[in-house]
N, C-alpha and C positions, 0 to 999 in steps of 0.2 A: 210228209211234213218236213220244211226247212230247220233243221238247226240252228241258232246263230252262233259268233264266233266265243268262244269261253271267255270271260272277264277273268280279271288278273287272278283271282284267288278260284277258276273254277277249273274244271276238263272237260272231256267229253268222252265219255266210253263204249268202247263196241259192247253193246251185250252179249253176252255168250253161255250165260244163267241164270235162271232164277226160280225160286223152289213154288211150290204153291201150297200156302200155309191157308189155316183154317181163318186171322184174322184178313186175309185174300180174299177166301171165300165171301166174309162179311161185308166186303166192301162191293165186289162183284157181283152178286147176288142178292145180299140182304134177305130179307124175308120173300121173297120171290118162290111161288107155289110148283116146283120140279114139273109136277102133272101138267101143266100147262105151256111145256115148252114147246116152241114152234119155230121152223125158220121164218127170216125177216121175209118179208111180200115185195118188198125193193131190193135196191142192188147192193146192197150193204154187204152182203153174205153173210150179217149176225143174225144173232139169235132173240126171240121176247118171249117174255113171259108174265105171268099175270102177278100180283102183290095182292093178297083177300084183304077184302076194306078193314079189316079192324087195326091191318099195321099202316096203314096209308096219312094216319097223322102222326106217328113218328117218322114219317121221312119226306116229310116238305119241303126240309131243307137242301133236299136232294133231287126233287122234280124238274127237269130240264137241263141236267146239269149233265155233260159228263165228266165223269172223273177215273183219272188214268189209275191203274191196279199194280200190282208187284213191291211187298214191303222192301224186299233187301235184291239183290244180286250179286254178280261178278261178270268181269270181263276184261279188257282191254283197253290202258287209255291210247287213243289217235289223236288227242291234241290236247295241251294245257297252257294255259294263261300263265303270264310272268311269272309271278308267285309260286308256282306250281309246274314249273318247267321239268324236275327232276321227278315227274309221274310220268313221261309222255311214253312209250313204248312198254310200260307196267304194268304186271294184270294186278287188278286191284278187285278186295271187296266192298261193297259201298250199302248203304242204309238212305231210305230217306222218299219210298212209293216211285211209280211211274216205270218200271223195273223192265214192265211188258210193252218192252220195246225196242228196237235194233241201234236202237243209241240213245245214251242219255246225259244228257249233261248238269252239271253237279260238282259241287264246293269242294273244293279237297280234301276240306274236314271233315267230308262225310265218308271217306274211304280209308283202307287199310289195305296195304302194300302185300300181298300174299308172299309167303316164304316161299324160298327160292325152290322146283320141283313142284310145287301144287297147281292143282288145274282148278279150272274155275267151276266146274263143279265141287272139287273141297269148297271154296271159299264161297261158293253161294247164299250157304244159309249160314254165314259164320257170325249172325248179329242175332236174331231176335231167340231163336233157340237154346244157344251158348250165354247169352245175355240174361237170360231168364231162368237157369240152371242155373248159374250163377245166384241171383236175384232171391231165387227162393232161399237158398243155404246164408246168405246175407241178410234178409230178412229173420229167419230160425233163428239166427244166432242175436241178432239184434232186440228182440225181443225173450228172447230169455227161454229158450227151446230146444230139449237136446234130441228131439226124435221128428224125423217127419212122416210124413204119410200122403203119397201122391195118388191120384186117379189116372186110368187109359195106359199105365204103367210102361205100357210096350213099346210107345212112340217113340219117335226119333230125338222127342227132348225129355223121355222120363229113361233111356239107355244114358243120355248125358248125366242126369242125373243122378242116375245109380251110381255111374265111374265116378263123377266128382264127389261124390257119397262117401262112398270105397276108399276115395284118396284123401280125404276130411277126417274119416271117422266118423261118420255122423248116423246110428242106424235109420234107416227106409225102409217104410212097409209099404211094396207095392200093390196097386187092385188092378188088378186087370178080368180079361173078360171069357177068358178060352186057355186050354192047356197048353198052347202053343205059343203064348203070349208069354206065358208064365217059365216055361222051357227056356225062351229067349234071356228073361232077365237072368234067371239060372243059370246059362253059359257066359255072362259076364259078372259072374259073381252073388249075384241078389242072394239074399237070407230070408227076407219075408215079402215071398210072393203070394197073393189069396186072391181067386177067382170070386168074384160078386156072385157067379151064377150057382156054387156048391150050395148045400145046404145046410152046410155049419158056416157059413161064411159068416156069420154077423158073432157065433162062440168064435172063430178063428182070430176073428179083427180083434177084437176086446182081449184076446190072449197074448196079441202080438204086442196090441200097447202097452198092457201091463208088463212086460217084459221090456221092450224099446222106453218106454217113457213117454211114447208123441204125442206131446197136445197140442199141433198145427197139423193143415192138411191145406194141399194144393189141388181145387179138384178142377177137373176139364172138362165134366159132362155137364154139370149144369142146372139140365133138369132133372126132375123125378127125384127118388126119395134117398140117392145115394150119401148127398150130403150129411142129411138130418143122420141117415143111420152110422157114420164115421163118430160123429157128436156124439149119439148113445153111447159106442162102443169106447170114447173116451169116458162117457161119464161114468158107465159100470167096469171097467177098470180101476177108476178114481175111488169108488164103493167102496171096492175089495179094499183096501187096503184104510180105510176110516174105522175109527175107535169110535166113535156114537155117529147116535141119527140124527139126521140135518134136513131139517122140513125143506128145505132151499136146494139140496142137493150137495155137491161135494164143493169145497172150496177153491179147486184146481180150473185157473181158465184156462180153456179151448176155444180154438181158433181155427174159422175154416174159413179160408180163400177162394174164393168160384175167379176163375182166372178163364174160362173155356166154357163155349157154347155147344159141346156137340149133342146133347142133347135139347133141344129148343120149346120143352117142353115147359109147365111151369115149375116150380121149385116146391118142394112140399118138405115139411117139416112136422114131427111127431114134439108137438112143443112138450110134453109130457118127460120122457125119461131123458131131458137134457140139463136138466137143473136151470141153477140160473148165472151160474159162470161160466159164459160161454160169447163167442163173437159173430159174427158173420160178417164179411166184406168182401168186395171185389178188388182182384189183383190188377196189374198191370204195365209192362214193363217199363213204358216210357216215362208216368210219372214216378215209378218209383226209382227210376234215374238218375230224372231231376230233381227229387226228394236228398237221394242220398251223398250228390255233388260230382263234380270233375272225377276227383282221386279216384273214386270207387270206380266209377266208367270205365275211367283210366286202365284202371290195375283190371279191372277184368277181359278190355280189350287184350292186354296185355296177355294176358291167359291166352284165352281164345287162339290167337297167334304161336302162342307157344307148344298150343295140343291140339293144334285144328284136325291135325287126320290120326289121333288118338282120341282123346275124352270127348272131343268136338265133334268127332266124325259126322257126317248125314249119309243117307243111302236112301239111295232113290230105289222105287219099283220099276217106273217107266221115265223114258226124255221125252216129252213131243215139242213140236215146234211150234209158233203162233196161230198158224192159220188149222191148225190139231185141236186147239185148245177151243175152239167153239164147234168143232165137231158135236154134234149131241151125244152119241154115244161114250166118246173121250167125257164130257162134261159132267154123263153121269157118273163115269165111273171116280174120276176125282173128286165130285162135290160129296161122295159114300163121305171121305175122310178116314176109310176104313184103317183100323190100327194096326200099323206091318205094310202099308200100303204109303207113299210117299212120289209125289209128281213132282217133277221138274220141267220147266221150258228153255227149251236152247232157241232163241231167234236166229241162230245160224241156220238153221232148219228147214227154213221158212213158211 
């Protein structure tokens, strides 16, 4: 594929990273049935797979189309347009899809000048993870919330969010899924870690809030009954501490955020012991970007820059290169999502 030449206000960058996040996954895959993977019968060297009819009317919009993948990166700029002359030999990190590829060219406003010593692996993932760890603690605070409470705890954006936690003030009760997950946040601090799979897990949660205070939750699974049961264990918290009975439930509203698919199941709700102050919505970083204006952007880029290989860190498990990344066996193991598990693509690679 030709390049053309950058327009005044754009560049052109080598790529040299790009992480592979779970909204990656959605774009690359979609509802796409794993069992059914096959290499292509032509010369393509990709890969098909089958889509079961019941989700094939939600993606018409997408039938014939293709569309390039990779939300954020880093690399290299090799050329910039007038406006943009003072990027050209800069590794920069940059936002904005098309990522998974060995050059991309791209506005200047959609990049950020990596501090001087960082590789472009720090700066890979330094928008939508750090962006969003952010995003949540801006939200809590915006709406009137002094505790939170995250799901998949372990990840590479619920470790961000412990440290910006930490340095906030702000307590976090993490869920995660295994003792090892839970060790992790523990070596960086965390106070309330709780395994879903114990079996005092839903007494643990409900003790945690009462004690933290949080009535939001940022969840990443999605489906199944995790949600509904955070909402109980805020509402029986709420209980404790009420002077009479309220046919309606407690007067404290809760708030749960489904921000994450990794479970693709459907959502189920115990509509019974959640009262009836309570919310449910879907999160999302980019409108709630453009929600909250320039400044806030701003100042969080800002951040970002200032702790990228501190509070920002990412850690990869594995690098492979493009032509790795449709391997079947690489595909399954990155499409896992598994949590402690984290891919990267170098197109230096090849």
């Amino acid at each position: 594929m030709t390049i053309d030449d950058p327009a005044d206000d754009e560049i052109i960058v080598r790529v040299e990273a790009a992480p592979i996040n779970p909204s990656d996954l959605g774009l690359l895959l979609g509802p796409a049935d794993m069992a059914s993977l096959q290499r292509a019968t032509d010369e393509s060297s990709g890969l098909t797979f089958s889509v079961p009819p019941q989700h094939l009317r939600g993606l018409q919009g997408r039938l014939g189309q293709s569309l390039p993948v990779g939300n954020e990166g880093a690399g290299t700029v090799v050329a910039a347009g007038r406006d943009a002359s003072a990027l050209e030999g800069q590794r920069v990190g940059m936002i904005g899809g098309a990522m998974y590829a060995d050059y991309r060219r791209i506005k200047a406003r959609d990049v950020i000048p990596l501090p001087a010593g960082a590789s472009a692996q720090d700066g890979a993932a330094m928008f939508v993870n750090p962006l969003t760890a952010q995003g949540f603690v801006e939200t809590a605070r915006t709406e009137g919330h002094k505790a939170i409470i995250h799901t998949a705890a372990a990840s590479n954006l619920g470790q961000m969010l412990q440290k910006l936690c930490l340095a906030e003030g702000i307590p976090l009760i993490n869920i995660v899924r295994s003792p090892e997950q839970a060790e992790l946040l523990r070596a960086i601090g965390a106070t309330h870690v709780l395994d879903s799979k114990d079996a005092d897990f839903a007494e643990a949660l409900t003790d945690a809030i009462a004690e933290t205070g949080a009535t939001i939750a940022f969840d990443a699974i999605g489906g199944g009954t995790l949600g509904g049961e955070i909402l109980a264990a805020m509402e029986r918290a709420a209980v404790r501490t009420a002077t009479e009975y309220n046919r309606y439930g407690s007067t404290t509203c809760k708030q749960l955020y489904i921000y994450g698919m990794l479970d693709t199941s459907a959502t189920t709700f115990n509509r019974g012991p959640i009262g009836f102050q309570f919310s449910i919505s879907g999160w999302l970083l980019f409108p709630f970007l453009q929600k909250a204006g320039d400044a806030v952007a701003q100042r969080f880029r800002a951040r970002v820059v200032d702790e990228l290989t501190t509070t920002f860190a990412s850690h990869y498990t594995r690098v492979i290169g493009l032509a790795e990344a449709l391997d079947p066996d690489v595909l399954r193991a990155y499409v896992r999502k598994a949590t402690g598990e984290k891919f990267l693509i170098d197109p230096t690679k090849g």
